[in-house]
BAFI-3210 file (N, C-alpha, C; in Angstrom, 3 decimals, decimal comma, padded with zeros to 6 digits):
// residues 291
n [1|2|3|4|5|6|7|8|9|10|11|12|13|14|15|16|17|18|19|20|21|22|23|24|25|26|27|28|29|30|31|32|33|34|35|36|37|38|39|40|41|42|43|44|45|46|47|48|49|50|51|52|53|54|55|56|57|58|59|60|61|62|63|64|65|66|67|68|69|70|71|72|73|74|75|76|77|78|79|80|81|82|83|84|85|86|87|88|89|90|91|92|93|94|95|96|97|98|99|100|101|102|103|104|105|106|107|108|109|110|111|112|113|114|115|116|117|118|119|120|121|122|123|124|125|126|127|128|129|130|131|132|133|134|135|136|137|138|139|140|141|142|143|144|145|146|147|148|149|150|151|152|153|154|155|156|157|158|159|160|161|162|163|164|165|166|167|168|169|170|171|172|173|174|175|176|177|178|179|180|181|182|183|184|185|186|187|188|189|190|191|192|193|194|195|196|197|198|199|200|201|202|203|204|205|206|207|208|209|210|211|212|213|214|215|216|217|218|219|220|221|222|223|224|225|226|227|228|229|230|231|232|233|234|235|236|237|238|239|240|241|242|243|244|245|246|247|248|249|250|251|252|253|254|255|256|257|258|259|260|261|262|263|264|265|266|267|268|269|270|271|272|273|274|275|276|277|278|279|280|281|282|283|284|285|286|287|288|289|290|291]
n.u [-003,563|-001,551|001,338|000,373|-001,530|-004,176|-004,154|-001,647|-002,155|-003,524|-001,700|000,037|-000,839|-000,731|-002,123|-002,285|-001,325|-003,405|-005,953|-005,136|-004,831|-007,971|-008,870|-008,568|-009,421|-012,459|-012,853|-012,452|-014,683|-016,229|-016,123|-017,056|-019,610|-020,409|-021,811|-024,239|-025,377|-024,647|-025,079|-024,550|-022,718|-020,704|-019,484|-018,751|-016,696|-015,009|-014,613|-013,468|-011,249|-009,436|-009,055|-007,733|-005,192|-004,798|-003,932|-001,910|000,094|000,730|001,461|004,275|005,340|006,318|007,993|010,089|011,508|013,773|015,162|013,364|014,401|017,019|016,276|015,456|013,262|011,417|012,317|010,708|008,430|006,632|007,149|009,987|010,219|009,477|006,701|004,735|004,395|006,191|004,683|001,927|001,801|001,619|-000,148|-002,474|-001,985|-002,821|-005,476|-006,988|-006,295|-008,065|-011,101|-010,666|-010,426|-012,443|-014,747|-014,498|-014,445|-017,395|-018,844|-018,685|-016,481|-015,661|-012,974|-012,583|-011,523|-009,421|-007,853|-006,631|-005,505|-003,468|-002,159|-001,381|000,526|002,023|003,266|003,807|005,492|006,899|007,687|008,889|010,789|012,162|012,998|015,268|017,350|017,516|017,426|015,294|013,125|011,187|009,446|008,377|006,916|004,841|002,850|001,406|000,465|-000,809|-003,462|-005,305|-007,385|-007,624|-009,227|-011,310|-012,752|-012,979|-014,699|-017,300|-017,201|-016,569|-014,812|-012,132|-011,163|-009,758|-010,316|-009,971|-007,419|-006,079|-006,466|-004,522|-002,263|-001,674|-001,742|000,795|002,623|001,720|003,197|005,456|007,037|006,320|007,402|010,110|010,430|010,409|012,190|014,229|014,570|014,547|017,030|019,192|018,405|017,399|019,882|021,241|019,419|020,274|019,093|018,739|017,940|016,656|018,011|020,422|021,707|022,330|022,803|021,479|020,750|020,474|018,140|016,081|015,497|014,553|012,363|011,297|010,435|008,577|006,734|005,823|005,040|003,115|001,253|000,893|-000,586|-002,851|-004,876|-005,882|-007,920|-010,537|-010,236|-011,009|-013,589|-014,139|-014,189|-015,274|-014,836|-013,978|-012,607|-010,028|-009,200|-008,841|-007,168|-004,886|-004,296|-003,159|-001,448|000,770|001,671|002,443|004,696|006,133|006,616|008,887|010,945|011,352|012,544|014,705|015,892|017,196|019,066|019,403|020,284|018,864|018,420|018,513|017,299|014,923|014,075|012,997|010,747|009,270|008,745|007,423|005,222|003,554|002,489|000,750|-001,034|-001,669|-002,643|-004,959|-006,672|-006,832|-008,638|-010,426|-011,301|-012,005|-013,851|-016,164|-016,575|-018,403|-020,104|-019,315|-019,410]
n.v [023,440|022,281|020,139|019,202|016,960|015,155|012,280|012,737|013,921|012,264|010,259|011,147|010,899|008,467|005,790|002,966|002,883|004,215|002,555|000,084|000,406|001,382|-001,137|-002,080|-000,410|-000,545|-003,503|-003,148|-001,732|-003,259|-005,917|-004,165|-002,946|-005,764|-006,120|-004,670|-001,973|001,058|003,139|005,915|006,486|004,487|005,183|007,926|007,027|005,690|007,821|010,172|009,315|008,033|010,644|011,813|009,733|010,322|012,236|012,700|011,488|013,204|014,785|013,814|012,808|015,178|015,900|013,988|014,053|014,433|012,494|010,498|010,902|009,397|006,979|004,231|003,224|005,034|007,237|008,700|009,739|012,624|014,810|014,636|014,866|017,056|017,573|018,222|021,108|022,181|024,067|023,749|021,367|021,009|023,362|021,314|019,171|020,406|021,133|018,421|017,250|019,020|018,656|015,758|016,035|017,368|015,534|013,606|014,528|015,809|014,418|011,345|010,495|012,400|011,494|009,948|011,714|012,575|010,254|009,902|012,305|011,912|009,968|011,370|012,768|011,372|009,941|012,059|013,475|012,201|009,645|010,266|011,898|009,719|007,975|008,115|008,664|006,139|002,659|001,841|002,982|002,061|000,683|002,595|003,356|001,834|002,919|004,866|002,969|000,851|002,339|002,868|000,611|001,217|003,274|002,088|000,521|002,286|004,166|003,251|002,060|003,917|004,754|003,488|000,306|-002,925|-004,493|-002,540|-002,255|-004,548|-005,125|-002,955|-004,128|-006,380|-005,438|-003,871|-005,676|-007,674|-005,811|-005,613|-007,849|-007,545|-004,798|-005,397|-007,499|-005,786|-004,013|-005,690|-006,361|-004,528|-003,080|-001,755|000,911|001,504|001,938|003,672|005,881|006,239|005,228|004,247|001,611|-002,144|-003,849|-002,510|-001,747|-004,334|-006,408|-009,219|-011,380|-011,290|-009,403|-011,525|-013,025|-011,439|-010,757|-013,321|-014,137|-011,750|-012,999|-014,918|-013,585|-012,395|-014,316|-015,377|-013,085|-012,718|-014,612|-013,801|-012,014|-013,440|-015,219|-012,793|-012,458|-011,508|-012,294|-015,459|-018,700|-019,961|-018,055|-017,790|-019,932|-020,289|-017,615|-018,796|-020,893|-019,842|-018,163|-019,573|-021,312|-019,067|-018,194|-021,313|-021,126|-019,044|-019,910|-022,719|-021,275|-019,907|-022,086|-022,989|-025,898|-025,442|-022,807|-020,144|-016,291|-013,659|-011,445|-013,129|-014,811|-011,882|-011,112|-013,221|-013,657|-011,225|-010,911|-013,708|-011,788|-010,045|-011,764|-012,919|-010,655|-010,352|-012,381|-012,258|-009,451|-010,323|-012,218|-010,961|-009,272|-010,633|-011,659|-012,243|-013,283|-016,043|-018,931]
n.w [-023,607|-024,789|-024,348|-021,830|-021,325|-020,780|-020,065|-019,300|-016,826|-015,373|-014,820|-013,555|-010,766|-010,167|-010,381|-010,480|-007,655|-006,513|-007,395|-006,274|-003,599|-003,560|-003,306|-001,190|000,692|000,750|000,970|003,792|004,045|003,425|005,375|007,746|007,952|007,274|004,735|004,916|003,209|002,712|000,383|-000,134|001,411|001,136|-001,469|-001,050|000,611|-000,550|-003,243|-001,643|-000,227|-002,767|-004,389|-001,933|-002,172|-004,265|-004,296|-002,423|-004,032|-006,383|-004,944|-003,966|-006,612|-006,719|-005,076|-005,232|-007,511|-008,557|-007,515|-009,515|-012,124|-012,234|-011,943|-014,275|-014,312|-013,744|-015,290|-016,786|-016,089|-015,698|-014,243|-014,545|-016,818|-017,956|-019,031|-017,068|-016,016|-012,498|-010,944|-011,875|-010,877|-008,066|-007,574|-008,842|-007,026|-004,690|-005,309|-005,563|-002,964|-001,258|-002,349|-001,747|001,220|002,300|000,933|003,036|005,378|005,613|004,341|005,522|007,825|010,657|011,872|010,131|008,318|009,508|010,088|007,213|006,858|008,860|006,759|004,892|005,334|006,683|004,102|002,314|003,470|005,899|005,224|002,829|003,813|005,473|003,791|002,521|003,842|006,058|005,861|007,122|005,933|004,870|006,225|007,500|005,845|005,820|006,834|006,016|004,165|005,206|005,941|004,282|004,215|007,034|007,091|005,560|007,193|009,471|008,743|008,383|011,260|013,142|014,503|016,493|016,917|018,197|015,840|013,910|014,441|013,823|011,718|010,037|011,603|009,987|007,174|007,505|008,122|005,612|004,091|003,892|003,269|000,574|-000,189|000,100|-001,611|-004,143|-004,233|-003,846|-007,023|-008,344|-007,254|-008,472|-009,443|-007,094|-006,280|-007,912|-007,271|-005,029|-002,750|-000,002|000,402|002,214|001,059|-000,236|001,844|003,731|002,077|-000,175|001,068|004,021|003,148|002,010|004,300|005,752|004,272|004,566|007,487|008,118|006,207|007,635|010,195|009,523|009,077|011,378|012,697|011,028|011,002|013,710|012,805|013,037|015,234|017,118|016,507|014,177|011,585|009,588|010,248|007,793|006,655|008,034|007,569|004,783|004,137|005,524|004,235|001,818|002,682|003,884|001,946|000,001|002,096|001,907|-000,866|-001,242|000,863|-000,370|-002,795|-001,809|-000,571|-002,371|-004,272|-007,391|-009,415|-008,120|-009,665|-008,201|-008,566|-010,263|-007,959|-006,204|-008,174|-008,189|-005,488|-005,357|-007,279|-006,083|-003,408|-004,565|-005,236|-002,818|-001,200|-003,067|-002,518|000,491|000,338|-000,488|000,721|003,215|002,506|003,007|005,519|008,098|006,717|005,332|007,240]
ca.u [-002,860|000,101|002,111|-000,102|-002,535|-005,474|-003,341|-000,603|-002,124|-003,954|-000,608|000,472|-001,544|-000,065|-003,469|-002,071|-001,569|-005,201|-006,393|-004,500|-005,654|-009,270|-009,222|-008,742|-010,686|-013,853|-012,867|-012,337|-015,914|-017,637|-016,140|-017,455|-020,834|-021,346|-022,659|-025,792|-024,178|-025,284|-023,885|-023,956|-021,278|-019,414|-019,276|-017,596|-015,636|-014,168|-013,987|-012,915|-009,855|-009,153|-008,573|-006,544|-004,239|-004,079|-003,391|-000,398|001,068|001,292|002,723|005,268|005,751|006,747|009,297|010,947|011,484|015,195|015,539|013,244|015,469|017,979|016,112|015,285|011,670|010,757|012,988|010,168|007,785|005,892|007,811|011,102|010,823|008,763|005,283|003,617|005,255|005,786|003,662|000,581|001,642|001,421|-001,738|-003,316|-002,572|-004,205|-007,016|-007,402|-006,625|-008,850|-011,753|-011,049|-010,702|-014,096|-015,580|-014,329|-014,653|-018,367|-020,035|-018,410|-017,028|-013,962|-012,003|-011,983|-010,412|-008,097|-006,884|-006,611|-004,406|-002,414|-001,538|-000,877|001,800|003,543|003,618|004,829|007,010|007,788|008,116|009,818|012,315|013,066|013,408|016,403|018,336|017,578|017,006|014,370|011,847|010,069|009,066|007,652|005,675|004,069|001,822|000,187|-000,387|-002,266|-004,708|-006,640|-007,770|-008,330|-009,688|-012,720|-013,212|-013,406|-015,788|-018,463|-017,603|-016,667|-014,093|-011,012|-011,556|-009,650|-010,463|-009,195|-005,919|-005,401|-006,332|-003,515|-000,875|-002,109|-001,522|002,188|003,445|002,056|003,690|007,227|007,640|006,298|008,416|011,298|010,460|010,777|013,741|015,259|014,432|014,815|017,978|020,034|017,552|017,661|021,031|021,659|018,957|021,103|018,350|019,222|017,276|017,411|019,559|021,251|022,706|022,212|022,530|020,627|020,399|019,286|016,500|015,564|015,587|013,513|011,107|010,350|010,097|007,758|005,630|005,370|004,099|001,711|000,468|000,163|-001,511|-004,248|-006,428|-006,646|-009,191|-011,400|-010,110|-011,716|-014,954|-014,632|-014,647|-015,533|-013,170|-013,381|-011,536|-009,042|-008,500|-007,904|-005,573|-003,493|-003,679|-002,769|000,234|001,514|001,963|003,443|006,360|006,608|007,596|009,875|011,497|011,925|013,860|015,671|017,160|017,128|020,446|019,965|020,390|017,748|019,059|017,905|015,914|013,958|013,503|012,346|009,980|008,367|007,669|006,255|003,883|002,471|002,052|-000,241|-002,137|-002,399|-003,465|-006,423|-007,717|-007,066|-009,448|-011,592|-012,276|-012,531|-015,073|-016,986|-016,538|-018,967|-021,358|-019,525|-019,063]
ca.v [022,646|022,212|018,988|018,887|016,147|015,075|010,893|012,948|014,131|010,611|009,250|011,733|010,507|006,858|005,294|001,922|002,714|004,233|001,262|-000,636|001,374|001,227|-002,491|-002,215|000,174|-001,518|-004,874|-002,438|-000,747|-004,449|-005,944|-003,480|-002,913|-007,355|-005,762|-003,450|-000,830|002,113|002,919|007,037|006,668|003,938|006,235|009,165|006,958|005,405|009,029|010,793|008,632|008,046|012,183|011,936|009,083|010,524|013,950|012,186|010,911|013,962|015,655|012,928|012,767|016,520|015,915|013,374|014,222|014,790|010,758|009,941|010,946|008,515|005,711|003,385|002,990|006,606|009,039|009,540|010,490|013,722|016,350|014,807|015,416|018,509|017,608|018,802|022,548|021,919|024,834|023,423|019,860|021,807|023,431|019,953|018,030|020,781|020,893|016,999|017,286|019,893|017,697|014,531|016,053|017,637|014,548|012,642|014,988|016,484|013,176|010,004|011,292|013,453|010,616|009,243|012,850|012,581|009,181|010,361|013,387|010,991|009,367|012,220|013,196|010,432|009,377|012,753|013,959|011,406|008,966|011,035|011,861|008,323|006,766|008,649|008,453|004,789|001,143|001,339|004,228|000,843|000,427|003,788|003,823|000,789|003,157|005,195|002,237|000,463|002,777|002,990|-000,764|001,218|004,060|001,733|000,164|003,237|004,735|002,877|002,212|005,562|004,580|002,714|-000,819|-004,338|-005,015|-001,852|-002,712|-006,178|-004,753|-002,407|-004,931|-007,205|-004,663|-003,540|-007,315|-008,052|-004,546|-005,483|-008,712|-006,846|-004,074|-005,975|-007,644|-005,050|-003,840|-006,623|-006,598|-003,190|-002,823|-000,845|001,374|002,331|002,503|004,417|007,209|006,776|005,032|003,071|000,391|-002,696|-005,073|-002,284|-001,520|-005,107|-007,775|-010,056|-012,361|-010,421|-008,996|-012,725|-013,697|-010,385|-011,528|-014,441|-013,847|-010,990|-013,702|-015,953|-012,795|-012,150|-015,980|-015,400|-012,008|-012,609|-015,288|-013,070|-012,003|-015,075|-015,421|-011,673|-012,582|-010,087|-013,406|-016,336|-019,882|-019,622|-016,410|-018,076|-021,389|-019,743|-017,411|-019,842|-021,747|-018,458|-017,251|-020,637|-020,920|-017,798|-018,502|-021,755|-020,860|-018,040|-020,955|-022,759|-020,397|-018,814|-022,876|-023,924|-026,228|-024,897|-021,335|-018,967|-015,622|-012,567|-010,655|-013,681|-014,620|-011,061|-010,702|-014,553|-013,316|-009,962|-011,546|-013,869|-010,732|-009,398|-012,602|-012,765|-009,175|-010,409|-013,359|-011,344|-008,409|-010,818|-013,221|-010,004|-008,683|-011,439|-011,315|-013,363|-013,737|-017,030|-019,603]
ca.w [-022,606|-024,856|-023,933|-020,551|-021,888|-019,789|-019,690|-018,337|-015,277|-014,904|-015,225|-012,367|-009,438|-009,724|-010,567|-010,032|-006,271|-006,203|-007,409|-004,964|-002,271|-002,985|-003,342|000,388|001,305|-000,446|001,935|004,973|004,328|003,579|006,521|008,746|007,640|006,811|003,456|005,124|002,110|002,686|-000,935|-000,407|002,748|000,434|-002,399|-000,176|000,973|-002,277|-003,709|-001,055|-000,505|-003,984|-004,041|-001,186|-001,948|-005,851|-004,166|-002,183|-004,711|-007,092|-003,920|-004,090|-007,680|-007,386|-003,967|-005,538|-009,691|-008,432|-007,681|-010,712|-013,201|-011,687|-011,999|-015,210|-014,685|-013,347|-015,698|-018,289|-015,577|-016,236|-013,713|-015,089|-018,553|-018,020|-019,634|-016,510|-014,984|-010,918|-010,482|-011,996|-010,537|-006,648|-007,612|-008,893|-005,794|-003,466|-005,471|-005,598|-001,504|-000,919|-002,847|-001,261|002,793|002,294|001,275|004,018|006,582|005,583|004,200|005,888|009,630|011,106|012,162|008,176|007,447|010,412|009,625|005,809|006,855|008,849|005,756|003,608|006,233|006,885|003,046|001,868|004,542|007,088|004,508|002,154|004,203|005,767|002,930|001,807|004,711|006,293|005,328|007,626|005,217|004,625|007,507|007,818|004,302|005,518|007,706|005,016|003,186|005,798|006,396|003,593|004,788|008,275|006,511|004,926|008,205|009,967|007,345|008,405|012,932|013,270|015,744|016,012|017,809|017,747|014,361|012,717|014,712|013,615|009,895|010,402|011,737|008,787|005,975|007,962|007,988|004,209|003,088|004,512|002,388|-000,558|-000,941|000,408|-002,997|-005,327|-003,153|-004,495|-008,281|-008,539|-006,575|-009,512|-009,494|-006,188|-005,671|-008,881|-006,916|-003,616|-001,841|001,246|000,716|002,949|000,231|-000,592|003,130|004,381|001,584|-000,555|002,059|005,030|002,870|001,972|005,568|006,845|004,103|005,447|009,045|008,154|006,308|008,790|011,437|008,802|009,080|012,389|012,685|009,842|011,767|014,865|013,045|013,452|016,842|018,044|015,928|012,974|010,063|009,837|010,091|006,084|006,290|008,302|006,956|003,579|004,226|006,390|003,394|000,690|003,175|004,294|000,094|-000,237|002,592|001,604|-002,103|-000,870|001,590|-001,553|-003,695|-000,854|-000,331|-003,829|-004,562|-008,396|-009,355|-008,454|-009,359|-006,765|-009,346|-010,425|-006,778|-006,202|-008,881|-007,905|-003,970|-005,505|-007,711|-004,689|-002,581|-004,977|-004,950|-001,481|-001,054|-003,305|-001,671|002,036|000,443|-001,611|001,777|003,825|002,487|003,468|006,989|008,793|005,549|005,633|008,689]
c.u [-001,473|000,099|001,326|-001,312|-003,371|-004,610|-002,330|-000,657|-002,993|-002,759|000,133|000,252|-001,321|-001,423|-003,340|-002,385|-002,717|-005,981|-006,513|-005,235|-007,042|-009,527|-009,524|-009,311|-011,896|-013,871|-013,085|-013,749|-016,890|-017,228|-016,913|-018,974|-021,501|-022,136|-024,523|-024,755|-025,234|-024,222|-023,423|-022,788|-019,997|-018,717|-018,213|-016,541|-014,491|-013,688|-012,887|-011,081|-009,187|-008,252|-007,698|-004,969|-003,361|-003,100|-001,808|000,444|001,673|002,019|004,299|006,124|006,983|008,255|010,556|011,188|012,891|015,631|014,895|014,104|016,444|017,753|015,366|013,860|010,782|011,298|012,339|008,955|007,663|006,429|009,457|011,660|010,174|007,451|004,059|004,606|005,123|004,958|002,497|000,822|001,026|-000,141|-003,095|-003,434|-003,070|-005,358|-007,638|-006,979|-007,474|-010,209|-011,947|-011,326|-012,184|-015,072|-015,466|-014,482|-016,255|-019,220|-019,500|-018,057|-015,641|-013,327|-011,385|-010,816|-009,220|-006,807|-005,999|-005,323|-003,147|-001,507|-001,055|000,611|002,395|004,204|004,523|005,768|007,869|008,655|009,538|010,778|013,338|013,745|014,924|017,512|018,554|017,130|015,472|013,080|010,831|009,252|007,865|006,383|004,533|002,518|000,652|-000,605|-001,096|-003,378|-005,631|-007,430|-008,476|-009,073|-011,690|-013,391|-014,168|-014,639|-017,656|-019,099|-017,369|-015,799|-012,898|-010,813|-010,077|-008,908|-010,055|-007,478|-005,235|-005,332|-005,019|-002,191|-000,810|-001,983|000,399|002,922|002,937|002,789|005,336|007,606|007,582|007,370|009,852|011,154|011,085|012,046|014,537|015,487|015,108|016,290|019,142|019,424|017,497|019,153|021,823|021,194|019,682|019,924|018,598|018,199|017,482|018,471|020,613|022,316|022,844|022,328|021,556|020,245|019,882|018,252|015,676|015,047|013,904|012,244|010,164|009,578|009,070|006,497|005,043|004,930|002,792|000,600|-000,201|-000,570|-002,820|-005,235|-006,788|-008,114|-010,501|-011,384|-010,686|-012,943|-015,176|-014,727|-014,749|-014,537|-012,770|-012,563|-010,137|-007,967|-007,968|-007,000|-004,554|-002,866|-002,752|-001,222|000,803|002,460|003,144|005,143|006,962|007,720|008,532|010,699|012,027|012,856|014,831|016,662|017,082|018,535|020,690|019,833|019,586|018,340|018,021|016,748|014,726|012,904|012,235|010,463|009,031|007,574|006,754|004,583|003,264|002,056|000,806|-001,304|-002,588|-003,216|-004,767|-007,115|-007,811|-008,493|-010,813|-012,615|-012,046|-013,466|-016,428|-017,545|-016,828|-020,252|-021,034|-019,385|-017,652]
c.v [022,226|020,607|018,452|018,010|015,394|013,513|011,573|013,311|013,314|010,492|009,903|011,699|008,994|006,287|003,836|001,900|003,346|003,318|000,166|-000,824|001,034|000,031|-002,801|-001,896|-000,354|-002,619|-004,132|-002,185|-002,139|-005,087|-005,740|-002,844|-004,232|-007,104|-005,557|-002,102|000,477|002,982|004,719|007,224|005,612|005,143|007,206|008,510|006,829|006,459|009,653|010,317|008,306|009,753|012,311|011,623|009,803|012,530|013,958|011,943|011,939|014,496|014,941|013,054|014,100|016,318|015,302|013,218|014,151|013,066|010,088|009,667|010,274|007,504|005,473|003,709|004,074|007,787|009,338|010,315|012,600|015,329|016,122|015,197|016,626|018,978|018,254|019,964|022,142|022,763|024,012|021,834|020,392|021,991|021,697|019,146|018,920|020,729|019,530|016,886|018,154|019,125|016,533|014,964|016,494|016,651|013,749|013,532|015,575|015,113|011,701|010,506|012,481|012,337|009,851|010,569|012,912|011,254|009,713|011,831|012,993|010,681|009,790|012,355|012,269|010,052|010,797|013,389|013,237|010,412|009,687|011,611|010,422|007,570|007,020|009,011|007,089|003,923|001,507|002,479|003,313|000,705|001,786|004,479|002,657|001,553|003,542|004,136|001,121|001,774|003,002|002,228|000,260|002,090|003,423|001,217|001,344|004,081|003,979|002,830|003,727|005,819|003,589|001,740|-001,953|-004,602|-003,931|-002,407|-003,791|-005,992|-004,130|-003,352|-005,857|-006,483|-004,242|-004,965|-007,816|-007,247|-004,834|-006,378|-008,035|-005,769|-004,288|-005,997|-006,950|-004,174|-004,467|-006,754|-005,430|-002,250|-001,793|000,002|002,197|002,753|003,776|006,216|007,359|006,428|003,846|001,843|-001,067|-003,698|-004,181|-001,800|-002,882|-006,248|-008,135|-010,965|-012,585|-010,117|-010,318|-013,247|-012,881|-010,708|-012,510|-014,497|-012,253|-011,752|-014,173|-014,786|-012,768|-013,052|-016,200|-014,514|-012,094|-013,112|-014,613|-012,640|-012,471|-014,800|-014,045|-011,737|-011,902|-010,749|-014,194|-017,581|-019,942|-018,957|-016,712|-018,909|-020,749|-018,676|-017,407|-020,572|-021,020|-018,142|-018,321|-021,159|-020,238|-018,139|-019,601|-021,774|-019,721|-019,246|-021,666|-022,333|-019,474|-020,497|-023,605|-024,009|-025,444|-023,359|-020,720|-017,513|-014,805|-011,992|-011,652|-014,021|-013,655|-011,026|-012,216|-013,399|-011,877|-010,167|-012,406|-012,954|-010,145|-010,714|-013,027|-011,687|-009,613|-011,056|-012,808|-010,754|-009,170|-011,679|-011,837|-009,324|-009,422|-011,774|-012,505|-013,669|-015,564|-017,763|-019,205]
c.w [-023,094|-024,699|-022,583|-020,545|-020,372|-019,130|-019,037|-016,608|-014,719|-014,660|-013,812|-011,135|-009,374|-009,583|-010,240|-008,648|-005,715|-006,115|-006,511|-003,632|-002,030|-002,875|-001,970|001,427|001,347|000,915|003,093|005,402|004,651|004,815|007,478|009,134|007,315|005,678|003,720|004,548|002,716|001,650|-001,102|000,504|001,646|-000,850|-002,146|-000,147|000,042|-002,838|-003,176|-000,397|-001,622|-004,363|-003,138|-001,322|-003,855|-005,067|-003,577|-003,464|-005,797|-006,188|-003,853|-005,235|-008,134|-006,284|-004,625|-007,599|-009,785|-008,603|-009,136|-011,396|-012,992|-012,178|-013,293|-015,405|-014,581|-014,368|-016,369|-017,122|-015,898|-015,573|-014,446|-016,406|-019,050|-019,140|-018,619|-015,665|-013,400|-010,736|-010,906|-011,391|-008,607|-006,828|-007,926|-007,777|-004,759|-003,800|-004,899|-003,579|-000,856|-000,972|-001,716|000,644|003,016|001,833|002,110|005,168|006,718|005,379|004,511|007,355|009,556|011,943|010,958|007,737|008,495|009,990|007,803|005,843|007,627|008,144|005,024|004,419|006,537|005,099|002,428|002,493|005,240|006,322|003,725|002,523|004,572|004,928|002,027|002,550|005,733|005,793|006,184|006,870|005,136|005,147|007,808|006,917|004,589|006,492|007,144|003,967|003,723|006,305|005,452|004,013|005,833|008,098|006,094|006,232|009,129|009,524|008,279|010,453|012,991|014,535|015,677|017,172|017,815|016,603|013,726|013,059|014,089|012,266|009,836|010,214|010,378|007,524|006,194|007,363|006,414|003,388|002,907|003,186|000,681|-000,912|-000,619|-000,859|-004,192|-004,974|-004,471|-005,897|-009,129|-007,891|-007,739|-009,674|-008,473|-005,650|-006,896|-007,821|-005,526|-002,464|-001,020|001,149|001,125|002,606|000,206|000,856|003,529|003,447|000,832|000,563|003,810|004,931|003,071|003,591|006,264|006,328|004,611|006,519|009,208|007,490|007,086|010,120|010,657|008,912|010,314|012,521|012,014|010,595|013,017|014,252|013,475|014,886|017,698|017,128|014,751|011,919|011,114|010,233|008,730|006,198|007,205|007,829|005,502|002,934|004,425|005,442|002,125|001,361|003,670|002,965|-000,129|000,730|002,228|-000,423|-001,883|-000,265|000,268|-002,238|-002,574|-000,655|-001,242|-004,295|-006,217|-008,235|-009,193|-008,418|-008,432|-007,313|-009,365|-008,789|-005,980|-006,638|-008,608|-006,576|-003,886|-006,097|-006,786|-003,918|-003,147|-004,739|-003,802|-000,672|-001,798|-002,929|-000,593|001,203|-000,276|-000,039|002,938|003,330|002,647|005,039|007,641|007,941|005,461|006,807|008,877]
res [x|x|x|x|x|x|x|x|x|x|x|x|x|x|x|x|x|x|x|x|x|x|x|x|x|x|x|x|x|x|x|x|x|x|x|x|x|x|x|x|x|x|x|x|x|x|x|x|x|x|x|x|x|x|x|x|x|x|x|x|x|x|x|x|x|x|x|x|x|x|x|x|x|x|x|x|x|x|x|x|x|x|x|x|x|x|x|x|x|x|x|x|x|x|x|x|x|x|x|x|x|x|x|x|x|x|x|x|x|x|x|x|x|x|x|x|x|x|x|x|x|x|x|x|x|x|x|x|x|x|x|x|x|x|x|x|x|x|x|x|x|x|x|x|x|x|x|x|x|x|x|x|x|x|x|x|x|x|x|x|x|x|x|x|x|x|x|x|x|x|x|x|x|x|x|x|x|x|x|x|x|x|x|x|x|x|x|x|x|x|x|x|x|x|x|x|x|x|x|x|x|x|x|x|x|x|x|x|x|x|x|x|x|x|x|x|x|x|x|x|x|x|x|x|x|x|x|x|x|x|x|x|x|x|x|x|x|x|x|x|x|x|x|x|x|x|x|x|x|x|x|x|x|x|x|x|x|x|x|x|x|x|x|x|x|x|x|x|x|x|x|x|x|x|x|x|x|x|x|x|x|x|x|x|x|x|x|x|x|x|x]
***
């Protein structure tokens, strides 16, 4: 294998945003089943998306090796410094998409592999183009990365109701403030690779703004759930209380008389995002287990 080490082509499927991913899925599946597991359909599902989203992402890894090398935090990546050949990076993510559509389309339903091919296609094409010609690519990545969420849901109704919708809008509106975030931290970074991103066409202080006003939909969107029966009032009250938090410390440092610089700013409202993504998926998977 040479230089082509087994960590390198872990390291090539962005295992972080697998991770990510299934965290959501997992909530999506318990949700929707109130934890009656039926643990060989969870299984598929977990796999079979896992394979998908790792199979995206090498497809990704390989589109974009040209912008890597641009940027700080990406140029050691594995197509840029030529530890993994693009040919065998191509062949790896059909295999690993080949894999994951046949478990989602043979042992969970054909609407899991439809949604799932959805996602591949907007993340490596639609995406991958938007994002390199408007501010708004953001906007457009936020699709593939709600559906894993609708993905676990779906997994189990076998249909797309309500409640996958409101999961949906609820993964869109927490995605915005988030990668606004790293937008912002990371802003030399992207403008080094020539990526429109929305500070870098629109400001520090536009992004700050859009943040917000994408929290505060989020604040509102989340308890619909409650309100169409799919949790409980727990699952409302405490993520009214988790994302009311979150905007208010953004509100904070966005009108703080001393200095907050942009990065730090940034890198604060990124780290709440993640912690609100875990209480959402931690009190969703509870559903209506509690009141």
């Amino acid at each position: 294998m040479g230089s082509e080490t087994l960590k390198t082509y872990y390291d090539l499927v962005k295992p972080g945003i697998v991770r990510g991913n299934l965290l959501t899925t997992a909530a999506g599946f318990l949700l929707a089943c109130n934890w009656h597991i039926t643990w060989s359909l969870l299984l598929a599902t977990l796999v079979g998306i896992a394979l998908v989203i790792a199979s995206a992402c090498v497809f990704n890894n390989y589109i974009d090796r040209g912008i890597d090398e641009k940027m700080s935090r990406t140029k050691k990546r594995a197509l840029v410094v030529g530890s993994v050949s693009a040919r065998n990076a191509i062949i790896y993510a059909i295999v690993l998409g080949i894999a994951g559509f046949a478990l989602l389309y043979f042992f969970v339903n054909t609407l899991e592999a439809l949604i799932g091919l959805v996602a591949m296609v907007f993340y490596v094409i639609i995406y991958g183009v938007a994002k390199r010609r408007s501010p708004w690519g953001t906007l457009v990545g936020t699709v593939p990365g709600a559906l894993p969420l609708v993905g676990g849901y779906v997994a189990v109704t076998d249909h797309i109701d309500t409640g996958a919708l409101l999961l949906f809008l609820a993964m869109v509106f927490w995605q915005m403030p988030h990668f606004y975030a790293i937008a912002i931290y990371r802003l030399k970074d992207y403008r080094a690779a020539g990526i429109p991103v929305w500070p870098a066409r629109y400001g520090m202080r536009s992004t700050k703004i859009n943040i917000l006003l994408y929290i505060a939909a989020y604040i509102v969107i989340v308890p619909l759930l409650t309100v169409a029966g799919y949790t409980g009032v727990i699952f409302a009250v405490g993520m009214s209380i988790l994302s009311l938090y979150w905007l208010l410390r953004g509100w904070r440092g966005f009108r703080a008389k001393t200095a907050v610089t942009d990065e730090a700013w940034g890198r604060s409202m990124f780290g709440l995002s993640l912690l609100v993504l875990l209480g959402f998926s931690c009190l969703l998977t509870l559903g209506k287990v509690l009141p």
